[in-house]
C-alpha positions as CSV (number, residue, x, y, z in Angstrom):
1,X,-25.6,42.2,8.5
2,X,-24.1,40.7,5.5
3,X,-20.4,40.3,6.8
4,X,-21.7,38.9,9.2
5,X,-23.6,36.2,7.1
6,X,-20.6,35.7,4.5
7,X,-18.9,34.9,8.0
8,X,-21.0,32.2,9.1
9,X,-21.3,31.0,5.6
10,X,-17.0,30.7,5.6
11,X,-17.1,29.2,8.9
12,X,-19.2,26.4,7.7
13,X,-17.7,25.8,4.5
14,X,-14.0,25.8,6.3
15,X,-15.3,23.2,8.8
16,X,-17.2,21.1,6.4
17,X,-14.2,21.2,4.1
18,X,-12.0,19.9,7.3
19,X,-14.3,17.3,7.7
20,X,-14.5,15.7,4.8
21,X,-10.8,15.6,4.4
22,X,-10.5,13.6,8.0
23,X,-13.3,11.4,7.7
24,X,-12.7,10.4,3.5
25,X,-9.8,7.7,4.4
26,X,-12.2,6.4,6.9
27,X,-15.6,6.2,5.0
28,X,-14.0,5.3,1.6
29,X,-11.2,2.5,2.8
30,X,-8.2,4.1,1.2
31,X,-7.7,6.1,-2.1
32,X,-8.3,4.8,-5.5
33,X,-5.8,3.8,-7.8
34,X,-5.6,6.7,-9.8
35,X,-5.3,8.6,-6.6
36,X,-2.3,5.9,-5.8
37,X,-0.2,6.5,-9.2
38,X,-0.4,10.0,-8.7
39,X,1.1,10.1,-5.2
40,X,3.8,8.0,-6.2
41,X,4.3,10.0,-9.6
42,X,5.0,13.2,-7.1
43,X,6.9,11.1,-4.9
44,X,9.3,10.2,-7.7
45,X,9.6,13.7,-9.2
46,X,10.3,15.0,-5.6
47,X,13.4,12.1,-5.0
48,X,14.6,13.3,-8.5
49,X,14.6,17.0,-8.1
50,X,16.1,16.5,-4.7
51,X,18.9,14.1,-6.5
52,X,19.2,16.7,-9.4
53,X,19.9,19.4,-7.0
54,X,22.8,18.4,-5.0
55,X,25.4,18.4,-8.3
56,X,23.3,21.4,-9.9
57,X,24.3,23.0,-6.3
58,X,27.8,21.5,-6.2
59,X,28.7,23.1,-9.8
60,X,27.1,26.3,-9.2
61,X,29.6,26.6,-6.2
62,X,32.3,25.6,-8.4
63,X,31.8,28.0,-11.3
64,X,31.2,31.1,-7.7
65,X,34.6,29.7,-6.5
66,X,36.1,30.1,-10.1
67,X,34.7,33.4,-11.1
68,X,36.2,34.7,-8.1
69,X,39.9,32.8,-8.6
70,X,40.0,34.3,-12.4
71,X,38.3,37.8,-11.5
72,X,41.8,38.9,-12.1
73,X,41.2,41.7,-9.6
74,X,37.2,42.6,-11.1
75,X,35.6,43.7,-8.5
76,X,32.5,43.1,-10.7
77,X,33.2,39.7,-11.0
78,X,33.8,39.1,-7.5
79,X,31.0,40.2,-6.2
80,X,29.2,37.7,-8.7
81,X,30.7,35.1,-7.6
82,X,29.9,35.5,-3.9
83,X,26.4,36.5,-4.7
84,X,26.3,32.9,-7.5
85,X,27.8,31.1,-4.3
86,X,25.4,32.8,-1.5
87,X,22.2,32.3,-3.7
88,X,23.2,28.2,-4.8
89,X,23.5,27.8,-1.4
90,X,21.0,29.1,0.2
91,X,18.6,27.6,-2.8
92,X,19.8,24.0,-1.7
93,X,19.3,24.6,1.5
94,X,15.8,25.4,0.7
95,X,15.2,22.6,-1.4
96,X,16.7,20.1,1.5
97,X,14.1,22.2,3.9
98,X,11.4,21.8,1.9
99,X,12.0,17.9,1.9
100,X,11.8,17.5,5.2
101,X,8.7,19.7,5.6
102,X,7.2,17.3,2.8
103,X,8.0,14.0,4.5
104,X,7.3,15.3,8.4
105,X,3.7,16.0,6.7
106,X,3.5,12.9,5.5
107,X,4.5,11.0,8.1
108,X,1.8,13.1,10.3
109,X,-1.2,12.1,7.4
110,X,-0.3,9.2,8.1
């Protein structure tokens, strides 16, 4: 009896919850202004950690690419490099999907 009532209780807190989140643009013209420098705040930290990680990327390749040319025959050595080159790029590849995730939701919001 009482899952069941913590259920219906959920159930109407999720769909009130979606509510207000559709209907808020609409009943409240738009977002304040704090609201407004805040968005804009994230949207400049996310176009500088995406600029920041294209040369973080491009030298963490580098240094992969030259542990492995001056291993001098390590095998140690050379299997940090691959793994230095594997992880850097699938990390920026991440970081490129996650930006495009970012701005498909936005461009759905709005």
């Amino acid at each position: 009896m009482k899952k069941n009532f913590l259920y219906h209780v959920l159930f109407i807190l999720i769909i009130s919850f979606v509510i207000m989140i559709t209907f808020y643009s609409f009943s409240f013209a738009g977002y304040p202004k704090l609201v407004n420098k805040i968005l804009k705040a994230f949207e400049n930290i996310k176009s500088y950690l995406v600029a920041i990680a294209t040369p973080v990327a491009a030298v963490a390749i580098a240094s992969g690419f030259l542990m492995q040319k001056f291993s001098f025959g390590d095998e140690e050595k050379i299997r940090s490099g691959k793994k230095l080159i594997r992880t850097s790029i699938v990390s920026y590849a991440f970081i490129l999907a996650l930006d495009l995730v970012i701005n498909l939701i936005q461009t759905l919001i709005e």
